[in-house]
Every structure is written in structure tokens, then in C-alpha cells.
C-alpha positions as CSV (number, residue, x, y, z in Angstrom):
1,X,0.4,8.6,88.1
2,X,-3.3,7.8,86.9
3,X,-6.4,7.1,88.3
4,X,-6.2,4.6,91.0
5,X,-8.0,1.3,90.4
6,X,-8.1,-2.1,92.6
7,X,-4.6,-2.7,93.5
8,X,-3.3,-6.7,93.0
9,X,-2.0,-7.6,96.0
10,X,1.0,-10.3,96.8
11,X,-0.3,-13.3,96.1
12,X,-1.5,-16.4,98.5
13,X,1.8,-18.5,96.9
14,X,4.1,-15.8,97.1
15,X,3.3,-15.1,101.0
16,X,3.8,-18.9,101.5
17,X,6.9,-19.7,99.7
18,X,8.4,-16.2,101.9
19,X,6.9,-17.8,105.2
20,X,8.7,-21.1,104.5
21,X,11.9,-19.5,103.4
22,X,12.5,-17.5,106.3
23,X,11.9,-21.1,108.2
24,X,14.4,-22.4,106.3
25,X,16.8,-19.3,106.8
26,X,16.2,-19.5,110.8
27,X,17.0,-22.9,111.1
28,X,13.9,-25.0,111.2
29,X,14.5,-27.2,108.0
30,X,17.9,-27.9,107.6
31,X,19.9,-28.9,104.0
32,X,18.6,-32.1,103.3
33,X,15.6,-32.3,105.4
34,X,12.3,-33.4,104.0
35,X,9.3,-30.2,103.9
36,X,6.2,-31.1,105.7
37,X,3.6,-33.3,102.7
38,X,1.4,-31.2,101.0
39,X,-1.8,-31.6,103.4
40,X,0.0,-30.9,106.4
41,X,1.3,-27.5,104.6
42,X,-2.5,-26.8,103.2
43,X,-3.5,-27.2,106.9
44,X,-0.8,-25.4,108.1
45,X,-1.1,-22.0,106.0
46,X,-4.8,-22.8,105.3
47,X,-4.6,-22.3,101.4
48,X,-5.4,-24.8,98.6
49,X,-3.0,-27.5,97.4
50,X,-2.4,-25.3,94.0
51,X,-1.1,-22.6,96.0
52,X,1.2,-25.0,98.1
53,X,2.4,-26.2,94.8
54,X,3.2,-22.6,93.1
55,X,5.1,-22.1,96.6
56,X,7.0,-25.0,96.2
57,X,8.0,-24.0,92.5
58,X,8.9,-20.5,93.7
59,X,11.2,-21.9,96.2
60,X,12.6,-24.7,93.7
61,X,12.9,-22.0,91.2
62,X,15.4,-20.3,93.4
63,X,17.6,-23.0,94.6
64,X,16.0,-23.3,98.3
65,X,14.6,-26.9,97.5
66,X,14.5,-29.7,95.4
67,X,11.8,-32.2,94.4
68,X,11.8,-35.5,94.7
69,X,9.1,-37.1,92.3
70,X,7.2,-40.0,95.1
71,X,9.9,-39.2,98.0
72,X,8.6,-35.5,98.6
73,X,10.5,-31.6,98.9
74,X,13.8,-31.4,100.5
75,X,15.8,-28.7,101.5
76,X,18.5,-27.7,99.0
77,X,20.3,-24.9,100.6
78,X,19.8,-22.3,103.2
79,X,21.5,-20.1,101.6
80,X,21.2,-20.4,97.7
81,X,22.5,-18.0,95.2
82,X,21.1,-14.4,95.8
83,X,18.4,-13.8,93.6
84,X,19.0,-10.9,91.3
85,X,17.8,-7.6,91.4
86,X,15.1,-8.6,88.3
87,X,13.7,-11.4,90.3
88,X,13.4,-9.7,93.4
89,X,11.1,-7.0,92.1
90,X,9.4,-9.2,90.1
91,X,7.4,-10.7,93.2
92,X,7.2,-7.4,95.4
93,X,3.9,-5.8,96.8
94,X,2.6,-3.3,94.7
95,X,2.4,-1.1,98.0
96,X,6.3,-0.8,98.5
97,X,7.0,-0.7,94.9
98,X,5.4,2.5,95.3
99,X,7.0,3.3,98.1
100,X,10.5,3.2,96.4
101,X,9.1,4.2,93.6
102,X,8.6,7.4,94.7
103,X,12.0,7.8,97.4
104,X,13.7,7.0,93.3
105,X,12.1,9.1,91.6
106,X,13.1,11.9,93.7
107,X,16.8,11.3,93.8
108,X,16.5,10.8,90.0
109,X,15.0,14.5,89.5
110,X,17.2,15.8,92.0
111,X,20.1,14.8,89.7
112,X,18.2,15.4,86.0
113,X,17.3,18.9,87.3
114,X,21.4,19.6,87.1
115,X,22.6,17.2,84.2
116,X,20.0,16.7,81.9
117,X,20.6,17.8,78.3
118,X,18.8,19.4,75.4
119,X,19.1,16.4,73.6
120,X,17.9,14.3,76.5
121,X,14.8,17.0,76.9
122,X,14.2,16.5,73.5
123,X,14.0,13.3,73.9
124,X,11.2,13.6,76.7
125,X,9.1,15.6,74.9
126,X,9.1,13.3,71.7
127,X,7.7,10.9,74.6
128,X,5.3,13.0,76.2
129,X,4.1,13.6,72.6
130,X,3.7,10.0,72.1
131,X,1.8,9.4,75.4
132,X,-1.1,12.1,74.6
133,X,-2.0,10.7,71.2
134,X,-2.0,7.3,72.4
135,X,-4.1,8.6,75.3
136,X,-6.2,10.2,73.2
137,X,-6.9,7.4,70.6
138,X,-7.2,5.4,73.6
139,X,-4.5,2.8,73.5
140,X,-3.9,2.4,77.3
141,X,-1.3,-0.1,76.3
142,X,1.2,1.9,74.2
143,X,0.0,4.8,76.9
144,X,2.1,2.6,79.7
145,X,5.2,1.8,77.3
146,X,5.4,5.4,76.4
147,X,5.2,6.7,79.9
148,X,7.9,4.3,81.3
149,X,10.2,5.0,78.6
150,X,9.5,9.0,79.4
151,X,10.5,8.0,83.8
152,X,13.6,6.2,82.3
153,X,14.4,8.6,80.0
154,X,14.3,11.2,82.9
155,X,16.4,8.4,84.9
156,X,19.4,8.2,82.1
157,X,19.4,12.4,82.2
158,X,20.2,11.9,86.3
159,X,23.9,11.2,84.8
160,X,24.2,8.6,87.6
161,X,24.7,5.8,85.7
162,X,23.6,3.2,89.0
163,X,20.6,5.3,89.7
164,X,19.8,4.5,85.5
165,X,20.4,1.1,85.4
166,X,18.5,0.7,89.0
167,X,15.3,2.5,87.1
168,X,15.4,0.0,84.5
169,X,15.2,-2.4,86.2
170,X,12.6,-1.2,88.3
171,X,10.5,0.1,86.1
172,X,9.9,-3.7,84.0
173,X,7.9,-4.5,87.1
174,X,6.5,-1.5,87.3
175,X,5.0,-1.5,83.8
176,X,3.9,-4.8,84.8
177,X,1.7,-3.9,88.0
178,X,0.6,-1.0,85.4
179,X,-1.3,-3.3,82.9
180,X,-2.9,-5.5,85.6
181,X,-4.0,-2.0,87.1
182,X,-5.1,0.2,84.5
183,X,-7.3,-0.6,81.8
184,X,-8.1,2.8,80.1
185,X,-6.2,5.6,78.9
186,X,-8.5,8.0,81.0
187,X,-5.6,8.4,83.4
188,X,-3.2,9.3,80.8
189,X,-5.4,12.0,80.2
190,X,-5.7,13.5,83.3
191,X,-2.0,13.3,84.0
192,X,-0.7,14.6,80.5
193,X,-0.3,18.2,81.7
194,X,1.5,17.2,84.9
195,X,4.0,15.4,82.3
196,X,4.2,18.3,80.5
197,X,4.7,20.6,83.5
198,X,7.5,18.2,84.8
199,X,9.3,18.6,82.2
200,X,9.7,22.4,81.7
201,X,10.7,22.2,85.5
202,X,13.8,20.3,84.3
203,X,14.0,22.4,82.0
204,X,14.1,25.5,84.4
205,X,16.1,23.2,86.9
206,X,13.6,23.5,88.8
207,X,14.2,20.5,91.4
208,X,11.5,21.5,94.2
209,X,8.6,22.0,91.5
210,X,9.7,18.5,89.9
211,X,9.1,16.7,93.3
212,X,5.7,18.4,93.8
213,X,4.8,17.2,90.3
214,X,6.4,14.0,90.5
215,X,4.2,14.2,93.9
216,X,1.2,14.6,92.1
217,X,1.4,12.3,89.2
218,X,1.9,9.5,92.0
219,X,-0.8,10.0,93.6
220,X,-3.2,9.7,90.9
């Protein structure tokens, strides 16, 4: 949707604490074992003993082991509670939150093409509004609140209640990877008339133009 900048990648703890899950999932630490001591998983993974640590707390965090103050990390469960929905996008790669990003958004115009309202298309335009005087005074911030409150917007006028509530939740992380990746409104900018053209294709119910927009603003 804007200007691309250096993307933040998963980070070093988050690839560790995956690695040592799925060991635990297939068997190779059972409930109540003891984890390997903090050198031997530095040397193992070859990463510093912070990021061993922030592993560890990801995995404690969600139930797959316990620490033990002087006795070490033990296995707590392998299979803990199923993380929730919030959780799990909250520690995705940026890469394949763009790719469902878009393979949602498309399904949502689809829909919001048929069902949305005048008082929902109201609605969008009030946001799309919003988003080019905040562009234009600069405020990449309020830029990023506005636009994901425009995409959800669109989401609720899909009239698919799951496909709603799936965007909302989606779209906290996205807004997230947004203000670690853009730090001008110069994208907003560039975009604004693609917003604006998206929206008088829902307004025409004009599905196929939507998803070349939509197409468009993504790449960006």
C-alpha cells in the first residue's frame, strides 16, 4: 500500500523458540524433561544468550515450558493450550502476512462489492478523507490508524461477519509491522487516489477493478 521500505524480518528469538517447539511437538523433549543449559543452546543455534533467553520466555509464555530458578527449563506440555488467533499473528513474518493479506483482501471485496451500503460507503469516504489531510500535514502515524480503520471498514461491508472479525484481528498486527515500516506520510500520498478509486469501484460493484486496485495499493 505505500512505498516499500526495509522490511523487519522474524526475529533471531522467535525462529528459535519455533525450532525448539517443533522438537518438542516431534518427540525429542518429552513432558518433564530438562531443555539443554543455556551454552549448549547458544552453541547449538549459534545466537547470543539474550536471544536464548527471549526463546525461552516465548515458549514459557505459551505453556510449552516452565522454569525452574537454579534447576533449569523443563518441558511443560507438548501440547499446551492453542494459542489464539491474536497471538499467532502477533509473531508472523511480515512476508506471509502479506501474503494473506492480500488472498483476504480479495474475498473481502468480492463480498463488499455486493453488500456494502450507503451508509457503510459513507463511512469509507469520511476515512479516506481523514487519511489525505493527515497525509498531507504529514502525520504518518494517524495516516496508518486511518487507513486500517478504512480496510476494516471495507471488511465489516463484506456482510460476512467471520471474514470481519478475522480482519480485525489481522489488521492489529498489521498496523504494527506498519509503524516499524513506514516512517513518512509520503506513501499515503502516492496511494490516496488508488483509495479513492477503490472505493467508487464498490460503489459501481465493480469487483474485478477493486482487485486490481487492491493489487496496486499492495504493492506499493
Amino acid at each position: 500500500m505505500m512505498i516499500k521500505t526495509k522490511r523487519k524480518r522474524q526475529s533471531l528469538s522467535d525462529e528459535v523458540a519455533g525450532q525448539l517447539q517443533e522438537q518438542i511437538s516431534l518427540g525429542k523433549y518429552q513432558k518433564g524433561d530438562r531443555l539443554p543449559t543455556e551454552p549448549e543452546l547458544m552453541h547449538y543455534f549459534e545466537v547470543s544468550r539474550s536471544t536464548i533467553r527471549e526463546a525461552i520466555k516465548v515458549l514459557a509464555n505459551s505453556g510449552w515450558v516452565r522454569v525452574q530458578q537454579g534447576l533449569g527449563t523443563f518441558v511443560e506440555s507438548d501440547r499446551p493450550d492453542p494459542e489464539t488467533l491474536e497471538q499467532r499473528f502477533s509473531r508472523v513474518d511480515v512476508a506471509h502476512l502479506e501474503e494473506v493479506r492480500m488472498l483476504l483482501e480479495r474475498k473481502i471485496l468480492e463480498k463488499a462489492a455486493v453488500n456494502r451500503t450507503a451508509a457503510q460507503l459513507a463511512q469509507m469516504k469520511g476515512y479516506l478523507e481523514e487519511r489525505k489531510q493527515f497525509a498531507e500535514a504529514g502525520n504518518e502515524k494517524k495516516c496508518i490508524e486511518v487507513d486500517i480503520a478504512f480496510h476494516t471498514c471495507v471488511a465489516q461491508a463484506s456482510g460476512n461477519p467471520i471474514l470481519a472479525d478475522l480482519y480485525r484481528v489481522f489488521a492489529v498486527r498489521l498496523e504494527e509491522s506498519f509503524l516499524l515500516r513506514y516512517n513518512t506520510s509520503d506513501n499515503f500520498k502516492i496511494t490516496q487516489r488508488l483509495h479513492e478509486q477503490l472505493l467508487d469501484s464498490l460503489e459501481r460493484r465493480d469487483s474485478a477493478e477493486a482487485f486490481r486496485l487492491i493489487e496496486q495499493i499492495t504493492s506499493y
